[in-house]
CHARMM-style PDB file with segment names, atoms N, HN, CA, C and O in Angstrom:
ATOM      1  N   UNK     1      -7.723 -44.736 -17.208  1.00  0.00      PROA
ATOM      2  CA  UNK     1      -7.593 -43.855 -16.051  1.00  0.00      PROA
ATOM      3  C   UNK     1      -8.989 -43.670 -15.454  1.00  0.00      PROA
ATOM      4  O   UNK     1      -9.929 -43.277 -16.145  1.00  0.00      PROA
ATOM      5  N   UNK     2      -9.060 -43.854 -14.640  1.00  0.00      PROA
ATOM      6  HN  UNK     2      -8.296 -44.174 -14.079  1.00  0.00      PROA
ATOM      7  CA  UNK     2     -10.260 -43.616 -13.329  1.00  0.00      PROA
ATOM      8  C   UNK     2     -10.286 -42.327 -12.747  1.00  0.00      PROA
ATOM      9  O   UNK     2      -9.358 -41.561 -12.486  1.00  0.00      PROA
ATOM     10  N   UNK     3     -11.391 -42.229 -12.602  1.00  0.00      PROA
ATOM     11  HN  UNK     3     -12.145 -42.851 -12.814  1.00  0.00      PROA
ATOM     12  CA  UNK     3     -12.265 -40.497 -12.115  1.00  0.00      PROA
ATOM     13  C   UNK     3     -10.855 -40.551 -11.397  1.00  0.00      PROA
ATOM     14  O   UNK     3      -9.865 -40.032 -11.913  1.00  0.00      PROA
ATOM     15  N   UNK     4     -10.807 -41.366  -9.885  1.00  0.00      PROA
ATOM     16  HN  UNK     4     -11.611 -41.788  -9.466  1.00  0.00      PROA
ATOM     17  CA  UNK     4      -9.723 -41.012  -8.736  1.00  0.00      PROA
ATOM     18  C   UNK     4      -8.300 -40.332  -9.078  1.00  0.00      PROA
ATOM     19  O   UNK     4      -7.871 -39.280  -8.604  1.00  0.00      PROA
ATOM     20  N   UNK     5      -7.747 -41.073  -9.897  1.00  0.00      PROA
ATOM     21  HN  UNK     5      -8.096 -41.928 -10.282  1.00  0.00      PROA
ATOM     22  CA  UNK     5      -6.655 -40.991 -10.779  1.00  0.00      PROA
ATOM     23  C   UNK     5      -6.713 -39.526 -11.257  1.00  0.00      PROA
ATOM     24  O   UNK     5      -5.936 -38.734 -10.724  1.00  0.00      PROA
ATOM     25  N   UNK     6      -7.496 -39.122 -12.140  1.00  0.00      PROA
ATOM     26  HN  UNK     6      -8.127 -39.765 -12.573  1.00  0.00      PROA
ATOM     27  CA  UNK     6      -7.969 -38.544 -12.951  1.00  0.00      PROA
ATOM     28  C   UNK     6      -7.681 -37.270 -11.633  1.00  0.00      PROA
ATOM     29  O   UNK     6      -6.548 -36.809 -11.487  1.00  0.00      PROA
ATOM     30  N   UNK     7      -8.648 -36.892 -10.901  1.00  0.00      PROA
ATOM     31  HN  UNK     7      -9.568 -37.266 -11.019  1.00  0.00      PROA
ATOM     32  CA  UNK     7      -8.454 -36.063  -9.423  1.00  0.00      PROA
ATOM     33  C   UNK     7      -7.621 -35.822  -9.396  1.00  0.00      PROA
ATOM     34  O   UNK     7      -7.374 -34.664  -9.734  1.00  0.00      PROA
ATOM     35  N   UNK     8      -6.655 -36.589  -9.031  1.00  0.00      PROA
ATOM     36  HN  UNK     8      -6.855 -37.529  -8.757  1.00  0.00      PROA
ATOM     37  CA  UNK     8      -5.345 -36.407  -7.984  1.00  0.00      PROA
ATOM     38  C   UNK     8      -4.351 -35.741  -9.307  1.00  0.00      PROA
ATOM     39  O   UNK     8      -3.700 -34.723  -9.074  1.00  0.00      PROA
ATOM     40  N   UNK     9      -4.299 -36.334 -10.559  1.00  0.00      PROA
ATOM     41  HN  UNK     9      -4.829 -37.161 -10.748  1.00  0.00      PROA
ATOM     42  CA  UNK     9      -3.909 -35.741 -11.527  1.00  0.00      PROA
ATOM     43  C   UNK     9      -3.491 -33.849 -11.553  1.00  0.00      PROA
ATOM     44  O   UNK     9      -2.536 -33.075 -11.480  1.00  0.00      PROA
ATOM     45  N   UNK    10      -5.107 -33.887 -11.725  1.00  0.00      PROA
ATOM     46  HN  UNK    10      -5.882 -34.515 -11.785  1.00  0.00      PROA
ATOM     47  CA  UNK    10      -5.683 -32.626 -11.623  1.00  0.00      PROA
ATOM     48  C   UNK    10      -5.416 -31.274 -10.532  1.00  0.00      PROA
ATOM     49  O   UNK    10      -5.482 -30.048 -10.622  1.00  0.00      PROA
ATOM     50  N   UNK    11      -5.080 -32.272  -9.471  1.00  0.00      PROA
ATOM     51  HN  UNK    11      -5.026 -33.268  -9.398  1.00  0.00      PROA
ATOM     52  CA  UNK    11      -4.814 -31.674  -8.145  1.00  0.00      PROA
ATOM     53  C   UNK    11      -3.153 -31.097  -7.881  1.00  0.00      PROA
ATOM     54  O   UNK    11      -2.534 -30.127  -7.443  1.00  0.00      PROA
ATOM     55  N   UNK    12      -2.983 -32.255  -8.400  1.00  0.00      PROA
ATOM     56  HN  UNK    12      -3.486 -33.043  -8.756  1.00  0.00      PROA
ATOM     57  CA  UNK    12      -0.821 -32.286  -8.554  1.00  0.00      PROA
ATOM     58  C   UNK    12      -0.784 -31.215  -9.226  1.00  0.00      PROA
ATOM     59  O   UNK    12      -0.025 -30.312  -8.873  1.00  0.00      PROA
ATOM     60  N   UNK    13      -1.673 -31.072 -10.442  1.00  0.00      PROA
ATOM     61  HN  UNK    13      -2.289 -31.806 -10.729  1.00  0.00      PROA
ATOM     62  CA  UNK    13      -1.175 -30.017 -11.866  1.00  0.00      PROA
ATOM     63  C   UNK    13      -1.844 -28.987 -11.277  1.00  0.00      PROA
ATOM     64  O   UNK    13      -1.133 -28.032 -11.590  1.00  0.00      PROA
ATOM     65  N   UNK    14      -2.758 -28.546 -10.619  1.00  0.00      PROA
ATOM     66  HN  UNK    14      -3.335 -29.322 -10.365  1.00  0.00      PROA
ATOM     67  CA  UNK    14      -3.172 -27.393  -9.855  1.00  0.00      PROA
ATOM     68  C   UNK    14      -1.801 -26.833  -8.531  1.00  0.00      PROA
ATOM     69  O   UNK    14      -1.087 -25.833  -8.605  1.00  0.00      PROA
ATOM     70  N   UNK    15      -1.818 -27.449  -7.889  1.00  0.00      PROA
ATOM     71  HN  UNK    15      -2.399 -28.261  -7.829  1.00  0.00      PROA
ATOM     72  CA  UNK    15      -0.371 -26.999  -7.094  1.00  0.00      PROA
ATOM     73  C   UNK    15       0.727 -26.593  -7.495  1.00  0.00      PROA
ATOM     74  O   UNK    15       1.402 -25.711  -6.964  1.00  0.00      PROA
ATOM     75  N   UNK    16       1.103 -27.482  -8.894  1.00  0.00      PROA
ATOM     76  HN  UNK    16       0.555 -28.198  -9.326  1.00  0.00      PROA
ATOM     77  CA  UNK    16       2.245 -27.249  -9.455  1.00  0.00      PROA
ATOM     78  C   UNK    16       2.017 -25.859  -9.998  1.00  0.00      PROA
ATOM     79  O   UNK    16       2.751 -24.972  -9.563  1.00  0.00      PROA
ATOM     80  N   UNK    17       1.085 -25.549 -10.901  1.00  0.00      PROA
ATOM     81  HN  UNK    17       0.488 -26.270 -11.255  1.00  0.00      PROA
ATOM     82  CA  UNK    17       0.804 -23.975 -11.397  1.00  0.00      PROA
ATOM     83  C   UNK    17       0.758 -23.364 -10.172  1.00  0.00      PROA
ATOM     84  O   UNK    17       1.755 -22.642 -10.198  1.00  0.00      PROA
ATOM     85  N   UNK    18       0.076 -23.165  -8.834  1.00  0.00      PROA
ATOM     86  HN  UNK    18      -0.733 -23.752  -8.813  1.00  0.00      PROA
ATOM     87  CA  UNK    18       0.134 -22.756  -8.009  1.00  0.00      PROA
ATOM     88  C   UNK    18       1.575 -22.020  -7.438  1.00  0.00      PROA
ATOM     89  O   UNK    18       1.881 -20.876  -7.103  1.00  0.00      PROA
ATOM     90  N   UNK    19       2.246 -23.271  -7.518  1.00  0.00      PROA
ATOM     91  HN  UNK    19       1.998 -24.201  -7.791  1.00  0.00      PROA
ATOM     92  CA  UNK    19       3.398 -23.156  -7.004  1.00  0.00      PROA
ATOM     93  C   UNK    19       4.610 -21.643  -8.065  1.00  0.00      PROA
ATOM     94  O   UNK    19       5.320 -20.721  -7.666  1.00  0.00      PROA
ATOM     95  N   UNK    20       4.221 -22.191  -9.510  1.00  0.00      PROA
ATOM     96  HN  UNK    20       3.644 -22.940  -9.835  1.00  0.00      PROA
ATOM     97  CA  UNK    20       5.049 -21.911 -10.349  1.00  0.00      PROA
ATOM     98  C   UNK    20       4.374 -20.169 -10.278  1.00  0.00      PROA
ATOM     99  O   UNK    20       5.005 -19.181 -10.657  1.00  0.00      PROA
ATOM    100  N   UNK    21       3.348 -20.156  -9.856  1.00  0.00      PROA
ATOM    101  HN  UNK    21       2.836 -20.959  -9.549  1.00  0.00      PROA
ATOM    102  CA  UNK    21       2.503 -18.431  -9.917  1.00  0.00      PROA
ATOM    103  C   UNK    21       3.124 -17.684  -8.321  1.00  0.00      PROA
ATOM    104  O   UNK    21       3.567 -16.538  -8.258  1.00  0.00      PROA
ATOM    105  N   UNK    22       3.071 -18.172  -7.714  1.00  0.00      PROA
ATOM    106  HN  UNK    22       2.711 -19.104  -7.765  1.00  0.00      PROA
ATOM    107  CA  UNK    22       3.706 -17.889  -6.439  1.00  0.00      PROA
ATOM    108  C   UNK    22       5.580 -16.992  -6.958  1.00  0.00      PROA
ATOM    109  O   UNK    22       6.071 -15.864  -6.920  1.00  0.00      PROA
ATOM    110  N   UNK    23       5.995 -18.380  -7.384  1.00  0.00      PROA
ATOM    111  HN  UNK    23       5.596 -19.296  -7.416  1.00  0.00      PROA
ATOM    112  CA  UNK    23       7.600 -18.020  -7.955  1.00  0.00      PROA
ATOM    113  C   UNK    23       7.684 -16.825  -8.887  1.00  0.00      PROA
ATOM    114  O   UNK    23       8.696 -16.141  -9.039  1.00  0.00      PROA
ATOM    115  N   UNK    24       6.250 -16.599  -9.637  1.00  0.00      PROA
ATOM    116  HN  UNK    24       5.428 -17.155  -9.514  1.00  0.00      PROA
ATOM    117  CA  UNK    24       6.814 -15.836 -10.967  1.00  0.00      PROA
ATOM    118  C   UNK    24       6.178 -14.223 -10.132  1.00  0.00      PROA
ATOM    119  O   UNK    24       6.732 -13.190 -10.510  1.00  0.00      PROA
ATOM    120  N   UNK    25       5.395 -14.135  -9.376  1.00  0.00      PROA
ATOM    121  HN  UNK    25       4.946 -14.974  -9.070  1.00  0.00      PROA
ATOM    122  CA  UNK    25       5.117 -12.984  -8.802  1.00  0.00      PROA
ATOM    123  C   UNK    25       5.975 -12.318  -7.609  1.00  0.00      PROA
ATOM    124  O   UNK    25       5.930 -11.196  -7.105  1.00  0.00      PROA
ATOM    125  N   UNK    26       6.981 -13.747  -7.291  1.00  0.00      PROA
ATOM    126  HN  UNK    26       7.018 -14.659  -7.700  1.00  0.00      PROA
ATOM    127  CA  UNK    26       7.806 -12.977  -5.959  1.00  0.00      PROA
ATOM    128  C   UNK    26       8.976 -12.797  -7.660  1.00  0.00      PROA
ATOM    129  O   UNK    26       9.119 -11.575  -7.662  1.00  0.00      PROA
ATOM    130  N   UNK    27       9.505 -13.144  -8.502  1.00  0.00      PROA
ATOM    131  HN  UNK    27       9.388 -14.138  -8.501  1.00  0.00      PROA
ATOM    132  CA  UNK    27      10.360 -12.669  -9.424  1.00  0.00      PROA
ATOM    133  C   UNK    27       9.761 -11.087 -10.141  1.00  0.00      PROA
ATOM    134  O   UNK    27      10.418 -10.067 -10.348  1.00  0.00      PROA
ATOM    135  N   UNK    28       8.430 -11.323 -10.380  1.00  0.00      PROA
ATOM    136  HN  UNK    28       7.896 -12.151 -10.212  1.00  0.00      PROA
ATOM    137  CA  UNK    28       7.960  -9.751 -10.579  1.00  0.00      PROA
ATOM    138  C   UNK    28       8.172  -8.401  -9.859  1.00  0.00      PROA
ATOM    139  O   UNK    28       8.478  -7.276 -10.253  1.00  0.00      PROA
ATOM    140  N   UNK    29       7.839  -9.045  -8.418  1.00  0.00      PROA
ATOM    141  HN  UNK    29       7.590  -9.959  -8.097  1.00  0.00      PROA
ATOM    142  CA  UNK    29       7.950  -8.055  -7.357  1.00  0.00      PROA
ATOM    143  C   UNK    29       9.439  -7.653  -7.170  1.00  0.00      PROA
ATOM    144  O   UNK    29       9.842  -6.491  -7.118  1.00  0.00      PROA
ATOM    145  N   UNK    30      10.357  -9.004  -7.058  1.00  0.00      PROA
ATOM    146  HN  UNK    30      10.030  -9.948  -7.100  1.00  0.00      PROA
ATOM    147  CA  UNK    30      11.777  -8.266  -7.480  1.00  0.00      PROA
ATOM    148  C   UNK    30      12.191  -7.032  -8.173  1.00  0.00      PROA
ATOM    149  O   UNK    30      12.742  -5.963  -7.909  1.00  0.00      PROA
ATOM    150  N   UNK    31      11.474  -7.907  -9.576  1.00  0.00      PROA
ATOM    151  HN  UNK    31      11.026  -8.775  -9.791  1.00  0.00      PROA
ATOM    152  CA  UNK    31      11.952  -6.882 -10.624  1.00  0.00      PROA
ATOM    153  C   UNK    31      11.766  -5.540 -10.653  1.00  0.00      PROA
ATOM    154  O   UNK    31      12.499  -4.617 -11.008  1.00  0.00      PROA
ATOM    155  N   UNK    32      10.169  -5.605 -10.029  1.00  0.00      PROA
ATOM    156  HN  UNK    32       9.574  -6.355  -9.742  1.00  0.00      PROA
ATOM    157  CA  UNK    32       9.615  -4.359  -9.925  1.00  0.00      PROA
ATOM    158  C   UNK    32      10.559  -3.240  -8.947  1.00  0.00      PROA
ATOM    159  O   UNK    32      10.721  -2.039  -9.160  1.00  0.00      PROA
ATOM    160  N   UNK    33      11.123  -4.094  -7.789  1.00  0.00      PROA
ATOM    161  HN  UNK    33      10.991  -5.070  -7.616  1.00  0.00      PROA
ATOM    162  CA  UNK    33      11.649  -3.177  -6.816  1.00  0.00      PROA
ATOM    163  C   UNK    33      13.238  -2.754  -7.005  1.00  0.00      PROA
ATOM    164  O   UNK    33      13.912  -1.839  -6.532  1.00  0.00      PROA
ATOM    165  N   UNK    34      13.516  -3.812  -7.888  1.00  0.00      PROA
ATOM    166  HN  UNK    34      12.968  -4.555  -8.272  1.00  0.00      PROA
ATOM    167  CA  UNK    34      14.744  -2.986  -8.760  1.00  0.00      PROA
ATOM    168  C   UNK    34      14.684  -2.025  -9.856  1.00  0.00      PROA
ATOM    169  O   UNK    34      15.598  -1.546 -10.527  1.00  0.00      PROA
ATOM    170  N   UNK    35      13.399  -1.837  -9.905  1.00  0.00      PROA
ATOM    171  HN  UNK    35      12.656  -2.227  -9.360  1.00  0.00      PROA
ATOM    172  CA  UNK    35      13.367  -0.914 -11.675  1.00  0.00      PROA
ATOM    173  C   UNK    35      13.080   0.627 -10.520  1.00  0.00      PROA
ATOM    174  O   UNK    35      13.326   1.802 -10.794  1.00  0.00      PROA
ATOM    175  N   UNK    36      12.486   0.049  -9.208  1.00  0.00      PROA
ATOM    176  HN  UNK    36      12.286  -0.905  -8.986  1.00  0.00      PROA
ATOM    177  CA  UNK    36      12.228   1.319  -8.445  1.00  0.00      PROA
ATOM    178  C   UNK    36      13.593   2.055  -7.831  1.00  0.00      PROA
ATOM    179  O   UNK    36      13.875   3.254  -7.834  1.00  0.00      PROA
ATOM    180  N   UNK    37      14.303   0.980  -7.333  1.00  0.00      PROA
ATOM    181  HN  UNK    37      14.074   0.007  -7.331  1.00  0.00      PROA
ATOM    182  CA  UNK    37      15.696   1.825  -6.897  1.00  0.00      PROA
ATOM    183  C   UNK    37      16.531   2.194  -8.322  1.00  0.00      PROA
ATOM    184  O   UNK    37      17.257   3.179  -8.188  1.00  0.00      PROA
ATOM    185  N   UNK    38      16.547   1.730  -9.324  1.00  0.00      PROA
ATOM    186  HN  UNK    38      15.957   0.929  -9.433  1.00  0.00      PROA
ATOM    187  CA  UNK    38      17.132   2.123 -10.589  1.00  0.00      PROA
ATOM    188  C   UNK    38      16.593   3.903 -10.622  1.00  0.00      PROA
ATOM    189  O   UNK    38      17.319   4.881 -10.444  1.00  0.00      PROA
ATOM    190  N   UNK    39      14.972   3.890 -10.932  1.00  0.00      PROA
ATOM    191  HN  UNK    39      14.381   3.096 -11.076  1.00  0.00      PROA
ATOM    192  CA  UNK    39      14.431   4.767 -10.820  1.00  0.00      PROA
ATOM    193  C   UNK    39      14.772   6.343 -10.165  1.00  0.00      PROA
ATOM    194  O   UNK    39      14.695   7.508 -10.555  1.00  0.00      PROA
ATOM    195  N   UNK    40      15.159   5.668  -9.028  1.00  0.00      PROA
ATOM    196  HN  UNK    40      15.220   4.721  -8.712  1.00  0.00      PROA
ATOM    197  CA  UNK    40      15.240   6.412  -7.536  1.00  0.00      PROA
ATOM    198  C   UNK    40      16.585   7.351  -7.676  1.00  0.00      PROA
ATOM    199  O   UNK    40      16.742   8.571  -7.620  1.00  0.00      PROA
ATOM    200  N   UNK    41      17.423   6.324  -7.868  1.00  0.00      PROA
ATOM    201  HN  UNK    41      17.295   5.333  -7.913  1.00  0.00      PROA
ATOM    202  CA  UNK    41      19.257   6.710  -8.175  1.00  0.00      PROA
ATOM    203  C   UNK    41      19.375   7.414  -9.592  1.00  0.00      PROA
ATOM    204  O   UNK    41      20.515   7.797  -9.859  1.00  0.00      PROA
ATOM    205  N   UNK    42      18.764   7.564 -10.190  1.00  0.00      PROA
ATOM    206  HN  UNK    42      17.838   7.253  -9.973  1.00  0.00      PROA
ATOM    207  CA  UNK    42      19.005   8.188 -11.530  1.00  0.00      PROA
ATOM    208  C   UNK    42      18.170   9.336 -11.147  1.00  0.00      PROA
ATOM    209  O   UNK    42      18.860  10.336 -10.945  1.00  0.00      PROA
ATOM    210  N   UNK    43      16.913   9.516 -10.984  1.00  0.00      PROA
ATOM    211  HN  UNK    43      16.353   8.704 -11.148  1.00  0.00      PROA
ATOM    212  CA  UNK    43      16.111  10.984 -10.861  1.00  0.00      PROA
ATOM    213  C   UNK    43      17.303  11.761  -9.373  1.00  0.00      PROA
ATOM    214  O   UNK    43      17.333  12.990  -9.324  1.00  0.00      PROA
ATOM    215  N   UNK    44      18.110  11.007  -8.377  1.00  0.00      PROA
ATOM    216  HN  UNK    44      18.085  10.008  -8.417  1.00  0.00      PROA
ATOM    217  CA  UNK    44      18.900  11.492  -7.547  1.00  0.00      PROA
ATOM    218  C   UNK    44      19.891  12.490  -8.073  1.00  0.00      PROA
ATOM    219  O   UNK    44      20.210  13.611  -7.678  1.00  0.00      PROA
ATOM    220  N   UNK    45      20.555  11.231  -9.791  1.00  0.00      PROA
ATOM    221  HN  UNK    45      20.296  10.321 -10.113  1.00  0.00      PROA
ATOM    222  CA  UNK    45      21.580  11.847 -10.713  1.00  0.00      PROA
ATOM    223  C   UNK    45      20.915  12.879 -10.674  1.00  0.00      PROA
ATOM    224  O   UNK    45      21.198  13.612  -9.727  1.00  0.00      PROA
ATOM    225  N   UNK    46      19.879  13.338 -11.558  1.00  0.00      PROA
ATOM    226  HN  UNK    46      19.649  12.743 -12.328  1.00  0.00      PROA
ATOM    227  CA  UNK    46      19.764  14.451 -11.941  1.00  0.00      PROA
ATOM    228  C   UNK    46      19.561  15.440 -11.697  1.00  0.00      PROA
ATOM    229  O   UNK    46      19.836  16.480 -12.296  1.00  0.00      PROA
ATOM    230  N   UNK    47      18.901  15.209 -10.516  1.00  0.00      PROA
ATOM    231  HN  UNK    47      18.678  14.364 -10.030  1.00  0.00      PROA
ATOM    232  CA  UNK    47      18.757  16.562  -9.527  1.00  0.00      PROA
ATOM    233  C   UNK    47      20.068  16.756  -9.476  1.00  0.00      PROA
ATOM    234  O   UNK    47      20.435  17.865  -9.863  1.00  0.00      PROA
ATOM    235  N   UNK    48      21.067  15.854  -9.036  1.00  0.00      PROA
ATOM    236  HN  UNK    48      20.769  14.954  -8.721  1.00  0.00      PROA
ATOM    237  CA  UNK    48      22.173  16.430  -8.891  1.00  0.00      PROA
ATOM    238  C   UNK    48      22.789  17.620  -9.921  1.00  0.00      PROA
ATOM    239  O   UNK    48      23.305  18.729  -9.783  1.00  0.00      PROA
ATOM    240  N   UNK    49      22.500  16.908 -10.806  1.00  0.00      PROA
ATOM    241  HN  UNK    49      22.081  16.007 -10.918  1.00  0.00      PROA
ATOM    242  CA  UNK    49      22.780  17.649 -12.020  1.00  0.00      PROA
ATOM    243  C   UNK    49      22.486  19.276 -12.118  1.00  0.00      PROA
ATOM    244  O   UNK    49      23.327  20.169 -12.020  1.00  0.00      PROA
ATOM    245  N   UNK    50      20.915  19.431 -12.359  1.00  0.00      PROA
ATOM    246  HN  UNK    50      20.231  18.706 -12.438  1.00  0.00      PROA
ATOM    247  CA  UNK    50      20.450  20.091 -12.606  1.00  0.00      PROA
ATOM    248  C   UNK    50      20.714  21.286 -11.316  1.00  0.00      PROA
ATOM    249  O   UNK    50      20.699  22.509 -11.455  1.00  0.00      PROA
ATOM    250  N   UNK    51      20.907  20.661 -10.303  1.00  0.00      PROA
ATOM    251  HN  UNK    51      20.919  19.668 -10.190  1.00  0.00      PROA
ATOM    252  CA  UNK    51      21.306  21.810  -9.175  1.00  0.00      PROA
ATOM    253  C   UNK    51      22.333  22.188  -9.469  1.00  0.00      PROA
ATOM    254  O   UNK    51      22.350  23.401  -9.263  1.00  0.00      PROA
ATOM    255  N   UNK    52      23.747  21.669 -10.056  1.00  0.00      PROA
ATOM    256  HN  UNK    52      23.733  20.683 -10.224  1.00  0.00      PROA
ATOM    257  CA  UNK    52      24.877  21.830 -10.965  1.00  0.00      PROA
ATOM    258  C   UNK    52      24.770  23.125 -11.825  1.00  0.00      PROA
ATOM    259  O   UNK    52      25.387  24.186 -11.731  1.00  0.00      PROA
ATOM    260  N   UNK    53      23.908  22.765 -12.596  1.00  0.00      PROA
ATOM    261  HN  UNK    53      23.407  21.903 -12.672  1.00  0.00      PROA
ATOM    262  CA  UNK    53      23.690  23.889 -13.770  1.00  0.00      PROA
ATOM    263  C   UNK    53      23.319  24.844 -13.588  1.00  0.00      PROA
ATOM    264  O   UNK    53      23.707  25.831 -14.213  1.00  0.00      PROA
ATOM    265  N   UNK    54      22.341  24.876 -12.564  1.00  0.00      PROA
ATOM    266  HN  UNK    54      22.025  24.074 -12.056  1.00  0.00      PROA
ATOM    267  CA  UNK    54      21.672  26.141 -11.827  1.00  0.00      PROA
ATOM    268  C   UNK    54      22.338  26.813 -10.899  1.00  0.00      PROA
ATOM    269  O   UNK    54      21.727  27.831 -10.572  1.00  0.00      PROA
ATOM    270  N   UNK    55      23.519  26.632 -10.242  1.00  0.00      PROA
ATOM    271  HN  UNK    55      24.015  25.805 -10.507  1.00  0.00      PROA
ATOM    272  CA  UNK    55      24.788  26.914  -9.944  1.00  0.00      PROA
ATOM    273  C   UNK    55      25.404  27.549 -10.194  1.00  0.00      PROA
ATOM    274  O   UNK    55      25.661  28.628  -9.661  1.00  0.00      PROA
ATOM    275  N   UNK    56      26.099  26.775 -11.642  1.00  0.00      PROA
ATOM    276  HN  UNK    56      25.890  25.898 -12.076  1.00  0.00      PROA
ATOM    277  CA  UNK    56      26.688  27.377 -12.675  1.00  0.00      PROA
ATOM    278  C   UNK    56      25.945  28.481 -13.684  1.00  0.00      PROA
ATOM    279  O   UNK    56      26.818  29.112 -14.281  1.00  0.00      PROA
ATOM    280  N   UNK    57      25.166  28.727 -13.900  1.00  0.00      PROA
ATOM    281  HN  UNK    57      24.457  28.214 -13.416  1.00  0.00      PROA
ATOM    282  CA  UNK    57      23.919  29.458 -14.495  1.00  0.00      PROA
ATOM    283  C   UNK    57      23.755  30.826 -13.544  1.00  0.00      PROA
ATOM    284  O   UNK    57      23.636  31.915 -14.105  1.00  0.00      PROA
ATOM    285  N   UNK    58      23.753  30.740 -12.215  1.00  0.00      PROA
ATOM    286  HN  UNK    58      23.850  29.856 -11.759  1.00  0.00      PROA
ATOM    287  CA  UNK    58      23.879  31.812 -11.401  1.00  0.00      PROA
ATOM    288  C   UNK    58      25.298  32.503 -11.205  1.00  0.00      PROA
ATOM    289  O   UNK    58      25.366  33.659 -10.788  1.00  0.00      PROA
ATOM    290  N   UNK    59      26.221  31.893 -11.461  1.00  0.00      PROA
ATOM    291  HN  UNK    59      26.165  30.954 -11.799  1.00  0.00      PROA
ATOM    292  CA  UNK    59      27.806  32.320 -11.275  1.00  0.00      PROA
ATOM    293  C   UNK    59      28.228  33.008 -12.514  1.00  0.00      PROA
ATOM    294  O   UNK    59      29.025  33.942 -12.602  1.00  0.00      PROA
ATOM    295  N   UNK    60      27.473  32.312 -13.612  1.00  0.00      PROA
ATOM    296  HN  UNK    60      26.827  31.553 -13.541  1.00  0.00      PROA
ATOM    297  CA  UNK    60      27.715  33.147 -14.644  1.00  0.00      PROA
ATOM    298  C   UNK    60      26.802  34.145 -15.333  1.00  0.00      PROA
ATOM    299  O   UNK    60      26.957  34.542 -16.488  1.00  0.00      PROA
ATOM    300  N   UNK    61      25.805  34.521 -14.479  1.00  0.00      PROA
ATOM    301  HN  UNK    61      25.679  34.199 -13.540  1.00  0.00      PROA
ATOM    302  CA  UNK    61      24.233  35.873 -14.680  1.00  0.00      PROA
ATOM    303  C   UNK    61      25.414  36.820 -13.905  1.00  0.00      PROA
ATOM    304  O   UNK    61      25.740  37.932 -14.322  1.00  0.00      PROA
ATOM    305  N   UNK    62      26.077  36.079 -12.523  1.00  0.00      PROA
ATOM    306  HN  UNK    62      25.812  35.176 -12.184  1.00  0.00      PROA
ATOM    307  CA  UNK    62      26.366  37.374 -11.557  1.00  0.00      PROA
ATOM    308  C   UNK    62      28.024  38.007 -11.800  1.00  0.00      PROA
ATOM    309  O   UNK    62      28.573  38.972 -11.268  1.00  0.00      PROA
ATOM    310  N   UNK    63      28.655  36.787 -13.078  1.00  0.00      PROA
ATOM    311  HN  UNK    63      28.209  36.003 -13.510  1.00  0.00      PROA
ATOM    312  CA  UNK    63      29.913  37.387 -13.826  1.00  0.00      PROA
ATOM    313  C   UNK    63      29.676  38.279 -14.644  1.00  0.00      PROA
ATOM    314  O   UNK    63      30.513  39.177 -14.732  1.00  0.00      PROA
ATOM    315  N   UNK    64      28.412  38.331 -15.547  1.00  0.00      PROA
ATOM    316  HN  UNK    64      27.732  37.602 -15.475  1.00  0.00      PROA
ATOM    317  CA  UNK    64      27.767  39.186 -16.564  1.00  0.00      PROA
ATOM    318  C   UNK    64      27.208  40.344 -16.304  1.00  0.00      PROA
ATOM    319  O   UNK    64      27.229  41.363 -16.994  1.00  0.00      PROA
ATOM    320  N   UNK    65      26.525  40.090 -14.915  1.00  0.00      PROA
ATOM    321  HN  UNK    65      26.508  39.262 -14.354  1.00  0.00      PROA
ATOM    322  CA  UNK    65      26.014  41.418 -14.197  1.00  0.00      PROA
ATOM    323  C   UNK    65      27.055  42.574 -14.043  1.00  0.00      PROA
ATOM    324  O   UNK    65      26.860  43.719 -14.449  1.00  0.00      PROA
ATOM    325  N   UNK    66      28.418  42.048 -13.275  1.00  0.00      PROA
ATOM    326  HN  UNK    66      28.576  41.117 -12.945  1.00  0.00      PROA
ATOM    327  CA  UNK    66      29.461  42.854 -12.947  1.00  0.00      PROA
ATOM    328  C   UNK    66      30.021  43.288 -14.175  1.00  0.00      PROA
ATOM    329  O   UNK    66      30.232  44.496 -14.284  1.00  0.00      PROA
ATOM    330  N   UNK    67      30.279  42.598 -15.042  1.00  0.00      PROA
ATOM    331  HN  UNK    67      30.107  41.617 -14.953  1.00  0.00      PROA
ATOM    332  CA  UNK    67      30.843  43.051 -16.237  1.00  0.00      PROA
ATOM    333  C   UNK    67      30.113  44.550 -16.734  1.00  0.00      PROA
ATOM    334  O   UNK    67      30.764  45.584 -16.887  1.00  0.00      PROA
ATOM    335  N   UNK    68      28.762  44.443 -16.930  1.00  0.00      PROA
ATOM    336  HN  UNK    68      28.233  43.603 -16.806  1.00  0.00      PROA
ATOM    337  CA  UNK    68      27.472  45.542 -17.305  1.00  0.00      PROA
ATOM    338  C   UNK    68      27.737  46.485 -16.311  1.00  0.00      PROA
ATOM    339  O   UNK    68      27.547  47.653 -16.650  1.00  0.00      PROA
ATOM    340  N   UNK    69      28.365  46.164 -14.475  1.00  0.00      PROA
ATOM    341  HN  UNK    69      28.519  45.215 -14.199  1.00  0.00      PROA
ATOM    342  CA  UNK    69      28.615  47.476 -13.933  1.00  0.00      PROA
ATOM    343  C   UNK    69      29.851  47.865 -13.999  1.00  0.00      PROA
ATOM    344  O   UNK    69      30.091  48.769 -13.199  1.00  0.00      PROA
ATOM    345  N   UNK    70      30.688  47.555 -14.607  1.00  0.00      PROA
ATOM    346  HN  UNK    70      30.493  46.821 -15.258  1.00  0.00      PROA
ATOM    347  CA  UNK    70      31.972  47.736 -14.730  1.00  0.00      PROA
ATOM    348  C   UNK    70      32.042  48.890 -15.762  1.00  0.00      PROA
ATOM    349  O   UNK    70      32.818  49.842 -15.678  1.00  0.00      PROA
ATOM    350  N   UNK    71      30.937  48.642 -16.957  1.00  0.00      PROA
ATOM    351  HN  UNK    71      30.306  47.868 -17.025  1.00  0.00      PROA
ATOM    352  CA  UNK    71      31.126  49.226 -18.251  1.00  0.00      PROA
ATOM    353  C   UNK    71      30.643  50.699 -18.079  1.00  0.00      PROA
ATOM    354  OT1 UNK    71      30.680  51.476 -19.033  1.00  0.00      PROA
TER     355      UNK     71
END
């Protein structure tokens, strides 16, 4: 194999990694932007939630309250 050879070798196998780093960072960035809407929709759950409880938590201070003026 000759320097030239040798080059162009070198050059092919440089693009090809090139290429293959390109692919694996737009698959990262995917991933990444699905772990963010995953993220997003679950902390949504819970607020939901937690506004739920705090709800329920106030309905039943102001069932307990009346009860105490009842007595």
């Amino acid at each position: 194999m000759n320097l030239l050879e040798a080059q162009q070798e070198i050059e092919e196998t440089k693009v090809a990694l090139e290429i293959k780093v390109i692919e694996r960072t737009k698959e990262l960035k995917d991933l990444s932007n699905n772990l963010d809407n995953q993220v997003r929709e679950k902390t949504k759950k819970l607020q939901e939630k937690v506004e739920e409880l705090e709800r329920f938590n106030k309905l039943v201070i102001g069932r307990e309250l009346k009860m105490l003026e009842l007595k």
